[in-house]
ZAVO-116597 format. One record per residue: residue in three letters; residue number from 1; z, x, y of N, C-alpha, C in turn. Coordinates in Angstrom, 2 decimals. Atoms other than C-alpha are relative to their C-alpha. Example, Ala and Ser with C-alpha at 12.3 -4.5 7.8 and 13.67 -1.06 7.14 Angstrom:
+-----+-----+---------+---------+---------+---------+---------+---------+---------+---------+---------+
! res !   n !    n.c3 !    n.c1 !    n.c2 !   ca.c3 !   ca.c1 !   ca.c2 !    c.c3 !    c.c1 !    c.c2 !
+-----+-----+---------+---------+---------+---------+---------+---------+---------+---------+---------+
! ALA !   1 !    0.00 !    0.89 !   -1.19 !    7.80 !   12.30 !   -4.50 !    0.00 !    0.90 !    1.20 !
! SER !   2 !   -0.06 !   -0.82 !   -1.19 !    7.14 !   13.67 !   -1.06 !    0.73 !   -0.77 !    1.09 !
+-----+-----+---------+---------+---------+---------+---------+---------+---------+---------+---------+
***
This chain:
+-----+-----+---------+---------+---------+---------+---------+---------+---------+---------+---------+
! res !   n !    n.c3 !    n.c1 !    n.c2 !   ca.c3 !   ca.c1 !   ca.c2 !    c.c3 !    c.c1 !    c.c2 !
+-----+-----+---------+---------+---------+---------+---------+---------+---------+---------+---------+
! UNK !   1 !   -0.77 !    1.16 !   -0.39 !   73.18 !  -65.38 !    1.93 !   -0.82 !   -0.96 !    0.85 !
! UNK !   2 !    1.23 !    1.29 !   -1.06 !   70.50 !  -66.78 !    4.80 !   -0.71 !   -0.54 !   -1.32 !
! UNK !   3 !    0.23 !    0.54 !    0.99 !   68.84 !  -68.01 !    1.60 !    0.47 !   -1.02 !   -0.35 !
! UNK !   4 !   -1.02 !    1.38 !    1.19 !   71.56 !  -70.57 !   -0.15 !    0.42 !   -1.21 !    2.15 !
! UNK !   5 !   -0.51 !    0.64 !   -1.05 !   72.28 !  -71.33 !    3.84 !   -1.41 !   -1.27 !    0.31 !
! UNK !   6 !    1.19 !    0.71 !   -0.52 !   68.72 !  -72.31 !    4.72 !   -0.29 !   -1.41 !   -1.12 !
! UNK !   7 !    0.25 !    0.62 !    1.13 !   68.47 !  -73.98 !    0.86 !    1.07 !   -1.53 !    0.82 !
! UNK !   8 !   -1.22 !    0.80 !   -0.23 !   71.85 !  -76.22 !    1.93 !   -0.98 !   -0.92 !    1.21 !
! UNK !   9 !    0.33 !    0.34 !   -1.36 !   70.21 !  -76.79 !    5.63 !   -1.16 !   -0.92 !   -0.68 !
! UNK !  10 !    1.10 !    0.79 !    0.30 !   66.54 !  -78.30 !    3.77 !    0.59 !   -0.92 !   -1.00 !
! UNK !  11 !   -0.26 !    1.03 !    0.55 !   68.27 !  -80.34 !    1.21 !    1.02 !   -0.93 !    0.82 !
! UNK !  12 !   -0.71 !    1.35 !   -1.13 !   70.72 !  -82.33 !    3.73 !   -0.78 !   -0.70 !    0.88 !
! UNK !  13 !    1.08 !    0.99 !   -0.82 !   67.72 !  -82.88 !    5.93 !   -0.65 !   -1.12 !   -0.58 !
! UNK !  14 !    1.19 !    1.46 !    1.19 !   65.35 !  -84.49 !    2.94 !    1.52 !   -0.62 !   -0.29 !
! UNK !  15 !   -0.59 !    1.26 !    0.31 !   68.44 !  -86.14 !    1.77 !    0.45 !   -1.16 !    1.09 !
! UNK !  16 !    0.21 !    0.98 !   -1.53 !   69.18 !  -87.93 !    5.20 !   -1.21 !   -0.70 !    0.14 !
! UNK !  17 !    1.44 !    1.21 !   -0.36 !   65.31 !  -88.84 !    5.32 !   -0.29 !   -0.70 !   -1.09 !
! UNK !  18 !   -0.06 !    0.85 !    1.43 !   65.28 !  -90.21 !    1.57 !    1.43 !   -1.03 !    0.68 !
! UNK !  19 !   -0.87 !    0.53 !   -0.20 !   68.41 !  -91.79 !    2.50 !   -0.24 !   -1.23 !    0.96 !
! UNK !  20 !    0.95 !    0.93 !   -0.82 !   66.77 !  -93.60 !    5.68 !   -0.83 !   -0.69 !   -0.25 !
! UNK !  21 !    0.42 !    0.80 !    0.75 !   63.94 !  -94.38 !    3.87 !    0.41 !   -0.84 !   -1.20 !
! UNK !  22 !   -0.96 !    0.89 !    1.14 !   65.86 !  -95.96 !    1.10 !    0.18 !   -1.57 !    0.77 !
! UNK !  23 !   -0.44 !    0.94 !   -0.59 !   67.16 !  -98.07 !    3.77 !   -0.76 !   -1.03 !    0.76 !
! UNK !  24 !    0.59 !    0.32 !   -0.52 !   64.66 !  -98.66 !    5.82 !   -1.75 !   -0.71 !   -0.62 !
! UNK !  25 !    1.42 !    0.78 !    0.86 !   61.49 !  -99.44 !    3.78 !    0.34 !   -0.40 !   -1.50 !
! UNK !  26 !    0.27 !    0.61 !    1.38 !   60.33 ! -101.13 !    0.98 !   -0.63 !    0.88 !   -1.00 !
! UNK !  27 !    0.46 !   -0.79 !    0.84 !   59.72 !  -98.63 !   -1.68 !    0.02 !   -0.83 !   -1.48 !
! UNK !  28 !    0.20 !    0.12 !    0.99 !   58.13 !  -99.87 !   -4.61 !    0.56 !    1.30 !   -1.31 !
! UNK !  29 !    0.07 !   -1.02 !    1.44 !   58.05 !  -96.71 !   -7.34 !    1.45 !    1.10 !    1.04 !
! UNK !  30 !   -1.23 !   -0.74 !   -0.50 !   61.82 !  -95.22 !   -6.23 !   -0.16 !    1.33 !   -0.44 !
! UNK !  31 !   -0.28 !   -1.30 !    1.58 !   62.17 !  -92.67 !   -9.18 !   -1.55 !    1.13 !    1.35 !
! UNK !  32 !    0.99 !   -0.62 !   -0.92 !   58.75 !  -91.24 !   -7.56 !    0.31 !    0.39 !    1.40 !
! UNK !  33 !   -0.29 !   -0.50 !   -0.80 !   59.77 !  -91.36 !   -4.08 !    0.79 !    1.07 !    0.15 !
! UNK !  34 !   -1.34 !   -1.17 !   -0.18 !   63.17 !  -89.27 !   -4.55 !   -1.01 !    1.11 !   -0.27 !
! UNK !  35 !    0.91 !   -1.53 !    0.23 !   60.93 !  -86.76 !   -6.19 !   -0.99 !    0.66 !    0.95 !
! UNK !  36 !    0.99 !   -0.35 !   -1.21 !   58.70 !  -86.46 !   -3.66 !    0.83 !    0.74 !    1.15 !
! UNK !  37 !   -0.82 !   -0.48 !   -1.42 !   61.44 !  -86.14 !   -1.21 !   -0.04 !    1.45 !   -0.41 !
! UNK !  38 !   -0.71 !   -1.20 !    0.60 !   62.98 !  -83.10 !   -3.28 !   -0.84 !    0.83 !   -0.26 !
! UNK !  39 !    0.85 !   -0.96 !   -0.24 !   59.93 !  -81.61 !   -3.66 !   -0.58 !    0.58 !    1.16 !
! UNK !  40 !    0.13 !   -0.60 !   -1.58 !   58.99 !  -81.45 !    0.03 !    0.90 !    0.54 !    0.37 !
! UNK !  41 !   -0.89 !   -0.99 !   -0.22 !   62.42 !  -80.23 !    0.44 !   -0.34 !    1.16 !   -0.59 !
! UNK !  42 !    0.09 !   -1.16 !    0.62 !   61.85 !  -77.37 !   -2.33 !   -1.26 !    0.85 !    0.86 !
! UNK !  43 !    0.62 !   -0.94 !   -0.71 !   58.80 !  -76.81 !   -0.28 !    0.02 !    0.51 !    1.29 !
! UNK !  44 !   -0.57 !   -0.60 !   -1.28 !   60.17 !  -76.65 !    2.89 !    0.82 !    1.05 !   -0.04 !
! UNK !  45 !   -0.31 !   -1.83 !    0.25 !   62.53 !  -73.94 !    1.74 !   -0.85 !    1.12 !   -0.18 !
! UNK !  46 !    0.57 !   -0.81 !    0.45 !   60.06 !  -72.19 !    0.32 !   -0.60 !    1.17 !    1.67 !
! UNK !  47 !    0.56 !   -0.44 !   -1.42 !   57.88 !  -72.11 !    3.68 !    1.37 !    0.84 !    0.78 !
! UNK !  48 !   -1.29 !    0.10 !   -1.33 !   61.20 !  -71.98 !    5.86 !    0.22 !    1.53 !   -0.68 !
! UNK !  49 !   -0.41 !   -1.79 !    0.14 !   62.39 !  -68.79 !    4.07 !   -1.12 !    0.85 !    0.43 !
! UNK !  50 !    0.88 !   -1.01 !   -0.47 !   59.02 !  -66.99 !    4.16 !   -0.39 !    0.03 !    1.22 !
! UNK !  51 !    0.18 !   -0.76 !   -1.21 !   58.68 !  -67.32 !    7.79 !    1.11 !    0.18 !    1.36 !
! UNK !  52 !   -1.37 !   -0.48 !   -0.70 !   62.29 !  -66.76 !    8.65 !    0.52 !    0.67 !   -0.40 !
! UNK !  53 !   -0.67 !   -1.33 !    0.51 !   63.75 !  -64.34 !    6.77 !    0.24 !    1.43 !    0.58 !
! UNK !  54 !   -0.44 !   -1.03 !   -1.00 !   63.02 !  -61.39 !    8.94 !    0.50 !   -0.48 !    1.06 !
! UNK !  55 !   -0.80 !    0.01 !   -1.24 !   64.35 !  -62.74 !   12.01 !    1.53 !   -0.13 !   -0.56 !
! UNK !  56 !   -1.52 !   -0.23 !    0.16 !   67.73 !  -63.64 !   10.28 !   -0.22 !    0.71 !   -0.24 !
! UNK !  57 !   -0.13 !   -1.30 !    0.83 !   67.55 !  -60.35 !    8.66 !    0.42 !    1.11 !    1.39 !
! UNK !  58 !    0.30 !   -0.63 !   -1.19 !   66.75 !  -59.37 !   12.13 !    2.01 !    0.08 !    0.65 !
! UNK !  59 !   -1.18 !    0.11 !   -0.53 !   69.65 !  -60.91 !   13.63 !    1.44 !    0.33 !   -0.64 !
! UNK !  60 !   -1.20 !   -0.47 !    1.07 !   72.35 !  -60.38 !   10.74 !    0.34 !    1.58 !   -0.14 !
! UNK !  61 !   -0.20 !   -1.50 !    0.22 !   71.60 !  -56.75 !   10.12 !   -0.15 !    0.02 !   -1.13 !
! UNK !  62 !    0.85 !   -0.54 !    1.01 !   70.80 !  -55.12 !    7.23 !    1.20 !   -0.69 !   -1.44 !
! UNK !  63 !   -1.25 !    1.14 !    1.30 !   72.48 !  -57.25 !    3.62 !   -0.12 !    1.24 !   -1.28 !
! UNK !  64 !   -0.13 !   -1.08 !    1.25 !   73.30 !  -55.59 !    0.46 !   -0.52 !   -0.85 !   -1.04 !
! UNK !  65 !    0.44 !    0.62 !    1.15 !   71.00 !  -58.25 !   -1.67 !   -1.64 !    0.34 !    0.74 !
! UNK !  66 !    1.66 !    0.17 !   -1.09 !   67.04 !  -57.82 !   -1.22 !   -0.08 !   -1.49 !   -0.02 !
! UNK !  67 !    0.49 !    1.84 !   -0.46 !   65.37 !  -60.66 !    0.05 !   -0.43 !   -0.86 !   -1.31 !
! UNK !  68 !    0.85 !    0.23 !    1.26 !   63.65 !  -61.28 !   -3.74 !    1.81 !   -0.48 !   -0.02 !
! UNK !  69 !   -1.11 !    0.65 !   -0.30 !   67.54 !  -62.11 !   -4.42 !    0.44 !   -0.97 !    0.57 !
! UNK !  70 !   -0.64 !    1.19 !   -0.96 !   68.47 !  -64.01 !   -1.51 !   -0.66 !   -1.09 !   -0.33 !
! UNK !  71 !    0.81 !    1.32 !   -0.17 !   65.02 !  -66.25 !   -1.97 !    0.72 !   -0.48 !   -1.42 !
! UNK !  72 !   -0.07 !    0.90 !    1.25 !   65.88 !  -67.01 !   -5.64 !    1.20 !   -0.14 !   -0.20 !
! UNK !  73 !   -1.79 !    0.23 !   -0.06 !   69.82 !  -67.33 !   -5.24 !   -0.07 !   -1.37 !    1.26 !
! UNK !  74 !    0.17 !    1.35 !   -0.55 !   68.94 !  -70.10 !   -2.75 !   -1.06 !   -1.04 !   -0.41 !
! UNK !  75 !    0.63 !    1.22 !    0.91 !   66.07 !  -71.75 !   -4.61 !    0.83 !   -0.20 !   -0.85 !
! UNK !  76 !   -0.58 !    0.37 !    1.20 !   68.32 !  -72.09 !   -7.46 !    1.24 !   -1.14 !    0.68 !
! UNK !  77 !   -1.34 !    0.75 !   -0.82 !   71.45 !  -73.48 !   -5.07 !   -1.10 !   -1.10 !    0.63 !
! UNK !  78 !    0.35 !    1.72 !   -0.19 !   68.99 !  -76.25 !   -4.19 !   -0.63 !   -0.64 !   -0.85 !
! UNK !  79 !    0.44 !    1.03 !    1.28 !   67.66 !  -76.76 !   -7.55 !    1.20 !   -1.02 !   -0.55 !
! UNK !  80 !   -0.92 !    0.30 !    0.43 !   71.31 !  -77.18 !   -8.18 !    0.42 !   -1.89 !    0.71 !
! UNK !  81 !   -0.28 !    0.73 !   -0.76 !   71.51 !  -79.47 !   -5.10 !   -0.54 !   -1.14 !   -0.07 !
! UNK !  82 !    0.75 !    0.91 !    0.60 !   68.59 !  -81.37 !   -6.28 !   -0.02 !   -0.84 !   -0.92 !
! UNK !  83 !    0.25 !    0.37 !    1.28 !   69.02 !  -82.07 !   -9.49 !    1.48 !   -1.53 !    0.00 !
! UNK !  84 !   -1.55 !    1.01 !    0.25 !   72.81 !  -83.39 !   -8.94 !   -0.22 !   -0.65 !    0.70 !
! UNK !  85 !   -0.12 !    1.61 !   -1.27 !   71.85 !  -85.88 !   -5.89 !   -1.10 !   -0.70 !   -0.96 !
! UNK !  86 !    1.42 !    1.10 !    0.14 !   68.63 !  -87.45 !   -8.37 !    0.97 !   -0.15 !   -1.23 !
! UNK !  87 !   -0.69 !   -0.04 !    0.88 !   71.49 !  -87.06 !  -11.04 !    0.97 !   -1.20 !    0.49 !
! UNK !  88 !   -0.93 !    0.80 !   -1.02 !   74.10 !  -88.93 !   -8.53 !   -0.76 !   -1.45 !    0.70 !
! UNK !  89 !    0.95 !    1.15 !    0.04 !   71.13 !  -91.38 !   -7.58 !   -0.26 !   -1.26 !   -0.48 !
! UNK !  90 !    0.23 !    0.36 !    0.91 !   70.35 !  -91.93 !  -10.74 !    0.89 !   -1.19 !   -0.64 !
! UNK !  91 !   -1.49 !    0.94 !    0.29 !   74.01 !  -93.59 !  -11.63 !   -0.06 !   -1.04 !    0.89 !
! UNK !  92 !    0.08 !    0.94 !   -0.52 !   73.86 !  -95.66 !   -8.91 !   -0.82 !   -1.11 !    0.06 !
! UNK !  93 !    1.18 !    0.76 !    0.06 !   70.45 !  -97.23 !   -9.21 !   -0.48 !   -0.52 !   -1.52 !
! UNK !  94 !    0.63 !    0.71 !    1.21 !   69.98 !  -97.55 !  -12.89 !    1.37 !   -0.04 !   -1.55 !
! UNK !  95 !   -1.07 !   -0.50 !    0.91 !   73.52 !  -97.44 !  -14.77 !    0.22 !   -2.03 !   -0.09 !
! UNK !  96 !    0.27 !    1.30 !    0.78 !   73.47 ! -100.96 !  -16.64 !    2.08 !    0.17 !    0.18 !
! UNK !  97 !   -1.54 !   -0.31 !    0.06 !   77.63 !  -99.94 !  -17.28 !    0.57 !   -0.17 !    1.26 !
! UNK !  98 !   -1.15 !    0.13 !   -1.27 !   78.62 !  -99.21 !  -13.73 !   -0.60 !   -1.22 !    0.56 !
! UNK !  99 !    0.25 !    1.20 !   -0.85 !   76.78 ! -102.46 !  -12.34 !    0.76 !   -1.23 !   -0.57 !
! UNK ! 100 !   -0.68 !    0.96 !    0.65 !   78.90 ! -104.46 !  -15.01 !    1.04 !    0.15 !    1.09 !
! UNK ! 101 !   -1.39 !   -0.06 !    0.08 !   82.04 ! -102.71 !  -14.24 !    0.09 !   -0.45 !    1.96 !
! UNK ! 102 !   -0.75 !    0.36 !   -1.07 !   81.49 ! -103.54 !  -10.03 !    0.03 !   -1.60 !    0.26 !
! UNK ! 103 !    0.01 !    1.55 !    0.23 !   80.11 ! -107.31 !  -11.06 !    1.72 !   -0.28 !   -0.20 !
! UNK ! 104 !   -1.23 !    0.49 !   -0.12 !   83.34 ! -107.94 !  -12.71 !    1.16 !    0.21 !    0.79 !
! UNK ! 105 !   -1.39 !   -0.72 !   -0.87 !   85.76 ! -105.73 !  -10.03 !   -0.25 !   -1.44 !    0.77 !
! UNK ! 106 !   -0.34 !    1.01 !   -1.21 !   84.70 ! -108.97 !   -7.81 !    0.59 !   -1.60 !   -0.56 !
! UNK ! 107 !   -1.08 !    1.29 !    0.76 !   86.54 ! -111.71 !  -10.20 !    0.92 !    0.64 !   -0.45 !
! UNK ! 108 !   -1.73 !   -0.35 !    0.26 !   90.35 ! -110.97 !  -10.42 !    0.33 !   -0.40 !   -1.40 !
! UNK ! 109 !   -0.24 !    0.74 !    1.23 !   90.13 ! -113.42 !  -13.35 !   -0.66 !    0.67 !   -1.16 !
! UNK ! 110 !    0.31 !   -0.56 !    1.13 !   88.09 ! -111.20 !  -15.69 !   -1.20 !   -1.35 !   -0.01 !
! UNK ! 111 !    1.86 !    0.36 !    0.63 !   84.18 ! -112.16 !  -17.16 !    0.27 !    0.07 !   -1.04 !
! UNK ! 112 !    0.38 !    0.39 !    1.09 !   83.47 ! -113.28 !  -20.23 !   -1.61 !    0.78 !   -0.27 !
! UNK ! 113 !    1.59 !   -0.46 !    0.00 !   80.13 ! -111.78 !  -21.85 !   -0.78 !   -0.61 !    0.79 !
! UNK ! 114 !    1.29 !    0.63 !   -0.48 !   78.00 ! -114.42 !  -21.02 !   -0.02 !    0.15 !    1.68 !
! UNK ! 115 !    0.23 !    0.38 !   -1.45 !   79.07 ! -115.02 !  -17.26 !   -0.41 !    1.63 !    0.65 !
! UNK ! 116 !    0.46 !   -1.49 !   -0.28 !   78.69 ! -110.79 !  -17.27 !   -1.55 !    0.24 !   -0.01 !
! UNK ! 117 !    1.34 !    0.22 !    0.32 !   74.92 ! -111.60 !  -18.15 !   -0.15 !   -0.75 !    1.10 !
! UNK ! 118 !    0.45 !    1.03 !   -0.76 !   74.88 ! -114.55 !  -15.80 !   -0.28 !    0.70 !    1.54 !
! UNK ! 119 !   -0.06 !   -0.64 !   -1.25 !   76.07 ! -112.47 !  -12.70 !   -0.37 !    1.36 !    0.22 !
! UNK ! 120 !    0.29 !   -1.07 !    0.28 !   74.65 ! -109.13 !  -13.64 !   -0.65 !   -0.06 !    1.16 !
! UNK ! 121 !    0.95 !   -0.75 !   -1.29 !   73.27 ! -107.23 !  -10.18 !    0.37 !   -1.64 !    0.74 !
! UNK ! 122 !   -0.27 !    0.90 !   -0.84 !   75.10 ! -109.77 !   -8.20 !   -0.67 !   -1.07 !    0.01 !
! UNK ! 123 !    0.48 !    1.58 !    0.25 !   73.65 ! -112.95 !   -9.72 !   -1.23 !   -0.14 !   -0.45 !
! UNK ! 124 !    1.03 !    0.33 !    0.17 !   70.60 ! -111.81 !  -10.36 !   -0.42 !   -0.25 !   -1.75 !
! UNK ! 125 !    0.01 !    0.60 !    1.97 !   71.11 ! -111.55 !  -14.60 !   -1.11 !    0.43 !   -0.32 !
! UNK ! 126 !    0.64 !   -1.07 !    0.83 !   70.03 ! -109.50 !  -17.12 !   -1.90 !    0.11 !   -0.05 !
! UNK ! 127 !    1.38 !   -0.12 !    0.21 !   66.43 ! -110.61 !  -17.21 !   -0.87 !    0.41 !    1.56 !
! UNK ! 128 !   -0.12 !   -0.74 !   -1.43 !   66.28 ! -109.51 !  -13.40 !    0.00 !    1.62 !   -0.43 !
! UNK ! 129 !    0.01 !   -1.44 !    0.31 !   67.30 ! -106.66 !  -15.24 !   -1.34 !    0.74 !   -0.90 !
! UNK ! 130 !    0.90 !   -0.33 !    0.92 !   65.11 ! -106.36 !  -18.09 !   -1.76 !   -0.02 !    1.05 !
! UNK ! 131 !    1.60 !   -0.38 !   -0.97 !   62.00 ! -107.16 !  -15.19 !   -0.65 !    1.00 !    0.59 !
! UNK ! 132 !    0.09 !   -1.20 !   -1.20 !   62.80 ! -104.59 !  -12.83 !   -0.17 !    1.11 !   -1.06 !
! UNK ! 133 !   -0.52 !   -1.48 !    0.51 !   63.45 ! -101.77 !  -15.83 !   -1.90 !   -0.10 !   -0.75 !
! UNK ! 134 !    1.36 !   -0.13 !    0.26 !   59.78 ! -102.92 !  -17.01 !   -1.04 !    0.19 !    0.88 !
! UNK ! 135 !    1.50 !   -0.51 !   -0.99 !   57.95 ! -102.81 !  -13.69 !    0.56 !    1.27 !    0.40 !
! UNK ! 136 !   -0.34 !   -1.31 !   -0.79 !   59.80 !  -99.43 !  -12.67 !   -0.69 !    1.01 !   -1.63 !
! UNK ! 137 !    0.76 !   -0.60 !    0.85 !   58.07 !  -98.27 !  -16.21 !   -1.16 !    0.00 !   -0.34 !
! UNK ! 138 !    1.45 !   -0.44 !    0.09 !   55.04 !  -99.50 !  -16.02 !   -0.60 !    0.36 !    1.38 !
! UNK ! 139 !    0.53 !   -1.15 !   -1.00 !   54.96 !  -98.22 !  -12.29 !   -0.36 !    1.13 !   -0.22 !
! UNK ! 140 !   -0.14 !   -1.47 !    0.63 !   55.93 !  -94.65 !  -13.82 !   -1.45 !    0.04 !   -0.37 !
! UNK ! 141 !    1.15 !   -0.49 !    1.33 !   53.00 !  -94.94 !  -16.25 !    0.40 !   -0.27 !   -1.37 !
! UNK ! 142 !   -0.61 !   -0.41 !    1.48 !   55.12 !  -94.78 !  -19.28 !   -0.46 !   -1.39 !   -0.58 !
! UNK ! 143 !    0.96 !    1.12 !    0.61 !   53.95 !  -98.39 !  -20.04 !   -0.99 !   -0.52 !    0.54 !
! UNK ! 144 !    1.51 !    0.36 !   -0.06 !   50.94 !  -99.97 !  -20.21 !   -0.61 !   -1.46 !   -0.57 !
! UNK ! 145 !    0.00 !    1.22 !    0.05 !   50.30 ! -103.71 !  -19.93 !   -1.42 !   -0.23 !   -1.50 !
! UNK ! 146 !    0.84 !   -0.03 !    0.80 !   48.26 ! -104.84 !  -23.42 !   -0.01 !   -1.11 !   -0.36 !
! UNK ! 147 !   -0.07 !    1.36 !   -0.41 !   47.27 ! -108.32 !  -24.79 !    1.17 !   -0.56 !   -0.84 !
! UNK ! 148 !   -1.14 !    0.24 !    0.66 !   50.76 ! -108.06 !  -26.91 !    1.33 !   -0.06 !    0.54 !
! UNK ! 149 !   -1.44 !   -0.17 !   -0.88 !   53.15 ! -107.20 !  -24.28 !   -0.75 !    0.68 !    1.06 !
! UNK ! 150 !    0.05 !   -1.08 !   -0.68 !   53.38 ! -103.99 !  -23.36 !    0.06 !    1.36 !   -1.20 !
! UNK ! 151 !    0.03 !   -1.34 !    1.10 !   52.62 ! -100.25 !  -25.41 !    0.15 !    0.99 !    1.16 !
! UNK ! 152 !   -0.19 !   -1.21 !   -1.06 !   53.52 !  -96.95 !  -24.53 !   -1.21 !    0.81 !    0.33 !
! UNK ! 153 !    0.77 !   -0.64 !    0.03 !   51.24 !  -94.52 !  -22.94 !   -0.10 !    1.17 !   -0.52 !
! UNK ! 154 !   -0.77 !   -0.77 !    0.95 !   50.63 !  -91.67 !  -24.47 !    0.72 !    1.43 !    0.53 !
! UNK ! 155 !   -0.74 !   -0.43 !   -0.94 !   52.78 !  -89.71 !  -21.68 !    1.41 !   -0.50 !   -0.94 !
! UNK ! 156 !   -1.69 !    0.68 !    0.23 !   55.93 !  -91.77 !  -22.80 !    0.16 !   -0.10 !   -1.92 !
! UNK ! 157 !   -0.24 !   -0.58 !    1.55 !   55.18 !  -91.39 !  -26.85 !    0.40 !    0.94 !   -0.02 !
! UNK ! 158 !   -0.80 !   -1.33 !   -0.27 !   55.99 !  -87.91 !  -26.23 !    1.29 !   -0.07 !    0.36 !
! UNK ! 159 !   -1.71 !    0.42 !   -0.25 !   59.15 !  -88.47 !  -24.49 !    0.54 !   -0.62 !   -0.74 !
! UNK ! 160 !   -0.72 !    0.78 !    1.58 !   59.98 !  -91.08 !  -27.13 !    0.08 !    1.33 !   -0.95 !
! UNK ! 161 !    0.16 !   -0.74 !    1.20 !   59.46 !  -88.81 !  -29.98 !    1.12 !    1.29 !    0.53 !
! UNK ! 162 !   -1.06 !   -1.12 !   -0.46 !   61.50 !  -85.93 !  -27.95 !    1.18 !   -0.21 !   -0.11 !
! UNK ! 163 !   -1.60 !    0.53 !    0.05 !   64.36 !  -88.09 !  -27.11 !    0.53 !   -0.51 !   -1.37 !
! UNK ! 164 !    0.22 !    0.64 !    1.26 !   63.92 !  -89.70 !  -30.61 !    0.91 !    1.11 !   -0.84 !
! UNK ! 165 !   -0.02 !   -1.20 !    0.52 !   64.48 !  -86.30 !  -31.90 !    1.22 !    0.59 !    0.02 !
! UNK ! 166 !   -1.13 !   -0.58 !   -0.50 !   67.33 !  -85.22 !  -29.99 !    0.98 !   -1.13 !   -0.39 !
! UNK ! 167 !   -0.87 !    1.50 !    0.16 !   68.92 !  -88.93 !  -30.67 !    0.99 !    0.45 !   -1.71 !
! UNK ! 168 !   -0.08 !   -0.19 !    1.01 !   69.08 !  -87.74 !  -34.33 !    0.81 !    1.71 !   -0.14 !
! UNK ! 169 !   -0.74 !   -1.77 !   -0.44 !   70.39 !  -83.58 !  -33.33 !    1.27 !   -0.34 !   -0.22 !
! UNK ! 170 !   -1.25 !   -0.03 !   -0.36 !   72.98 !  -85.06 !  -31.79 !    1.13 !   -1.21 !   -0.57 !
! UNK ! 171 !   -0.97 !    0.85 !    0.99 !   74.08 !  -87.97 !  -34.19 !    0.12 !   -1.47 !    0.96 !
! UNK ! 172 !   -0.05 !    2.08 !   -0.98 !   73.38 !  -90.99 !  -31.40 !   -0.87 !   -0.61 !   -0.30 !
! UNK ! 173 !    1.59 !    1.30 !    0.55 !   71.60 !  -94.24 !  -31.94 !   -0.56 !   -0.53 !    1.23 !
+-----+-----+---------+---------+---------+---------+---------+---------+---------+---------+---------+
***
């Protein structure tokens, strides 16, 4: 159980300091930062269990899971923890749908397509959109400025071809 406790205890911390930083600085490559956070969390558990475990063990008394248990029953409860806050993140920062649906919650009168384009991300409009979703990809890597546009690297052909793949499994376009 000290395991999933300590797991709980390192992901509320990194999410509080991702959270701060969010707020507080200018983070270019986001997607990157969160990960970073969540990985210094994963490794702060890691550490944090291996040089605490005997003292809670100490102080608790003797458990009916070994420690091999406890560690990987709380790495997993913060993979869990992880995954759903960059999952929960994720919606907020890059969901094309929910930024419509709070654009229009602020006209009583209802949007029309176009003015839904016009005021998209609070005025800034779609090609605001389409800018940001190209420099947060060719931050990533996944694109790669060429004298035609832009091509993928060959990091993000892979992922194409995967998702491509699965697009077709599962019968979506």
């Amino acid at each position: 159980m000290s395991g999933v406790v300590l797991a709980v205890l390192c992901f509320v911390l990194f999410f509080l300091a991702h959270l701060a930083a969010s707020h507080l600085l200018r983070i270019g490559r986001k997607e990157g930062v969160l990960l970073g956070f969540m990985a210094a969390a994963g490794g702060a558990y890691v550490l944090g269990y291996a040089s605490l475990v005997e003292r809670v063990r100490a102080l608790s008394g003797p458990s009916v899971v070994s420690p091999a248990v406890d560690f990987l029953t709380g790495l997993a409860g913060f993979g869990f923890l992880a995954l759903g806050y960059v999952e929960f993140w994720s919606l907020f920062e890059r969901s094309v749908s929910l930024r419509i649906l709070i654009d229009t919650a602020a006209d009583p009168e209802g949007l029309t397509p176009d003015q839904m384009a016009r005021r998209y991300a609070e005025g800034r409009g779609l090609e605001w959109m389409m800018d940001k979703r190209i420099a947060d990809l060719v931050g990533s890597g996944m694109l790669v400025e060429s004298t035609h546009g832009y091509r993928l690297s060959g990091r993000a052909r892979v992922v194409a071809r995967v998702f491509r793949g699965l697009q077709r499994v599962v019968g979506s376009s």
